[in-house]
C-alpha positions in Angstrom: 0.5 4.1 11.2 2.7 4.8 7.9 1.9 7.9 5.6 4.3 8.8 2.2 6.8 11.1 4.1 7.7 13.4 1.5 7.7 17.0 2.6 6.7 19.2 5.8 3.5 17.6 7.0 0.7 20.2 8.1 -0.8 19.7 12.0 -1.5 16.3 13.1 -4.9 15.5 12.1 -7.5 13.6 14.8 -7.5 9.9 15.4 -9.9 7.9 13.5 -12.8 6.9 15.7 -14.0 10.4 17.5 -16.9 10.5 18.2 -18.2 11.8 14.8 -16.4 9.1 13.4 -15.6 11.1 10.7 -12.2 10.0 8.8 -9.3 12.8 9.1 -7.7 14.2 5.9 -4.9 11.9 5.5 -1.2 12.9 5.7 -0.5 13.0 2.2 1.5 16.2 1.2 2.1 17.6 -2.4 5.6 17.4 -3.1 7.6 19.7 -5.3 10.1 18.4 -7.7 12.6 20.7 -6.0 12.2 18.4 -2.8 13.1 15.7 -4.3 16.6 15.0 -5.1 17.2 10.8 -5.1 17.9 8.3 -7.3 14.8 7.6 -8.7 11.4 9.5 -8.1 7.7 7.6 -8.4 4.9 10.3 -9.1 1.1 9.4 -9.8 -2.1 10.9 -8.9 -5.1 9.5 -7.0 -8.2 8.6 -8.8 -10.4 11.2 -9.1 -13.6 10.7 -6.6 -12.3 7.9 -4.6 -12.0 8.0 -1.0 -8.5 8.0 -0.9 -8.5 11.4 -3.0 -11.7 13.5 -0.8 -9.2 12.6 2.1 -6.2 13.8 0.8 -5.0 17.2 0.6 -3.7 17.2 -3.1 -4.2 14.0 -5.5 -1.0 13.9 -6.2 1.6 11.7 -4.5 5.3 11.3 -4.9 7.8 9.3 -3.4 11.9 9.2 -3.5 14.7 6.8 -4.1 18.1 7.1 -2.7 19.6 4.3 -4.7 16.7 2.4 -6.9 16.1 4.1 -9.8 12.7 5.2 -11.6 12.3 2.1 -13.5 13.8 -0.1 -10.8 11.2 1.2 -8.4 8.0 0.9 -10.9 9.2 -3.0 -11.2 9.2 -3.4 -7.9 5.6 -1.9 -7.6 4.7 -4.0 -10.1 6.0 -6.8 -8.5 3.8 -5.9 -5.5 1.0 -5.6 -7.5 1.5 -9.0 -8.5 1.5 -10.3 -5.6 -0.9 -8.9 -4.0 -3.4 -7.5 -5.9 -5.8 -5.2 -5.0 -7.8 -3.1 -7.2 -8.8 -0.4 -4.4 -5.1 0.1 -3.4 -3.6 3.0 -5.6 -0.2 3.2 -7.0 1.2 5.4 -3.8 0.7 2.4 -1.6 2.8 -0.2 -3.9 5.2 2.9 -4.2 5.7 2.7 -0.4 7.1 -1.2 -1.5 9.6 0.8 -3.7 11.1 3.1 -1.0 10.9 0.6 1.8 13.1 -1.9 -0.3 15.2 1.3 -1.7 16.0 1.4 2.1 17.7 -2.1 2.6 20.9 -1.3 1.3 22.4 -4.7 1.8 19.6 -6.2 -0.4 20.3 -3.9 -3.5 22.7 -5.8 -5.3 19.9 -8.4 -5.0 17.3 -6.4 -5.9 18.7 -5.4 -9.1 19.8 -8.8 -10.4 16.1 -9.8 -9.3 14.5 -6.7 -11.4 16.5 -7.0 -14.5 15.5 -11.0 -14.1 12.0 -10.0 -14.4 12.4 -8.3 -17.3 14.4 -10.4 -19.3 11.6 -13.6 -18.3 8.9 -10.8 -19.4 10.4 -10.2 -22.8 11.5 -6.0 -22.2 10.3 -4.5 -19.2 8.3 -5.8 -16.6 6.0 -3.3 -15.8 5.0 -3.4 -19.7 4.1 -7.1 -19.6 0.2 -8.1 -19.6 -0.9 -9.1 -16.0 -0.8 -12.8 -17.0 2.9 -13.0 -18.1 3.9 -11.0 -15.0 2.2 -13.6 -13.2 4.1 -16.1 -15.1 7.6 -14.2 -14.5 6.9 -13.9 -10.8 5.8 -17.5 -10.1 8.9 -18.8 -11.9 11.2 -17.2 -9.2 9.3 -18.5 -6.0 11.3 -19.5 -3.1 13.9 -17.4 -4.5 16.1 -14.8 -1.8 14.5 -11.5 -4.2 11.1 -13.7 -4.1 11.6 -13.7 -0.6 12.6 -10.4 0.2 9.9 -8.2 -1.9 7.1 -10.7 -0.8 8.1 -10.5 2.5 8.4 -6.8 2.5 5.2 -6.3 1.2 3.4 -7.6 4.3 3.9 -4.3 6.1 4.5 -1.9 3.5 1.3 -2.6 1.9 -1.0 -3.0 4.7 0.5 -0.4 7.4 -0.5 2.6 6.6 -2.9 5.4 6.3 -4.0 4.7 2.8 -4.5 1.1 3.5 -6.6 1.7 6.5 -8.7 3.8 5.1 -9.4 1.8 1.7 -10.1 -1.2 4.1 -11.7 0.5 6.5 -10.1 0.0 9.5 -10.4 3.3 11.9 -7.3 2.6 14.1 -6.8 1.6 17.6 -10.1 1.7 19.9 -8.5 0.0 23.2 -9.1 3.6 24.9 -12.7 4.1 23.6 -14.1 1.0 25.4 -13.1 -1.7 22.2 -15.1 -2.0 18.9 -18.3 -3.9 20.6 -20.1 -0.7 20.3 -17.3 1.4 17.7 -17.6 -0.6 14.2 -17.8 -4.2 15.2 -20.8 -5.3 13.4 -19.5 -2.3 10.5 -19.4 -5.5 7.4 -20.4 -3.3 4.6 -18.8 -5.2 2.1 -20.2 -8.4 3.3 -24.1 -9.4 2.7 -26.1 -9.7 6.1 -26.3 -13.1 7.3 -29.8 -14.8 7.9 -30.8 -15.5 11.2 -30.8 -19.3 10.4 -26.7 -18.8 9.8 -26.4 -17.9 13.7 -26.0 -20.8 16.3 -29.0 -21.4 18.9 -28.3 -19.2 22.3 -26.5 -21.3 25.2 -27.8 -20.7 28.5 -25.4 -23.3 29.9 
């Protein structure tokens, strides 16, 4: 599991999936400006009464650049956005994008020539641009290495971490409590219940 490492974390927390299947607070620490000394710095705040902010300590999230800066890394999130959109996922996940890419330091000089791209196809800046001209912007360049690189980053930067698991709701790894048979597996809240019809006579063989 990923969290947004950005200062001292307070005591581990309890897997998800005890017994009172209660979801932990989520490792998501306030940080101070003073902690922060990159590049470029990403700040937001979780929404107000989401799930996302009664689980974390403090709504408000921020994440370092070493190299990228503040506008560099917004594009990039963005970009993610873009992508892969998902209305539930807040800003600090598609900020993870940021500093994951940030990281790859052979890839910058790529990086950059992709983000100013972006905004020159947009018209100014990128992150400015209505969703359906970024969608434009981004589909132009498809194929392309920076294509490539954020889209393929994306995979596990979106998707493999504590936000994301929780916004999904996916309670972790249940291999040591028996398996999900009896922990979650019929747990499709999002999905309508199927009529019986839908279900397949039983085979006694």
């Amino acid at each position: 599991m990923r969290v947004i490492p950005l200062a001292p974390a307070p005591a581990a927390s309890a897997p998800c999936g005890d017994e009172d299947r209660r979801v932990p607070k989520l490792d998501l620490p306030l940080a101070r400006r003073e902690f922060l000394k990159g590049s470029g710095i990403l700040m937001g705040t979780l929404a107000a009464g989401s799930a996302l902010a009664a689980l974390a300590p403090s709504t408000v999230w921020a994440v370092e650049l070493k190299s990228l800066s503040r506008a560099e890394g917004e594009t990039l999130m963005a970009m993610g956005r873009t992508l892969f959109p998902h209305k539930k996922l807040p800003d600090a996940v598609y900020a993870l994008l940021a500093k994951d890419l940030d990281a790859k330091t052979e890839a910058l000089p790529l990086l950059r020539e992709g983000i100013a791209g972006l905004d020159r196809d947009a018209g100014g800046r990128f992150v400015k641009a209505t969703p359906a001209r970024r969608l434009v912007a981004v589909q132009a360049i498809e194929g392309m290495p920076f294509f490539n690189t954020v889209r393929g980053q994306c995979v596990t930067s979106l998707y493999d971490n504590d936000m994301a698991f929780t916004v999904f709701g996916y309670e972790g790894a249940c291999w040591d409590k028996g398996g999900y048979i009896k922990r979650g597996f019929q747990d499709l809240k999002w999905l309508p219940a199927p009529p019986l019809a839908a279900s397949p006579p039983p085979y006694f063989g």
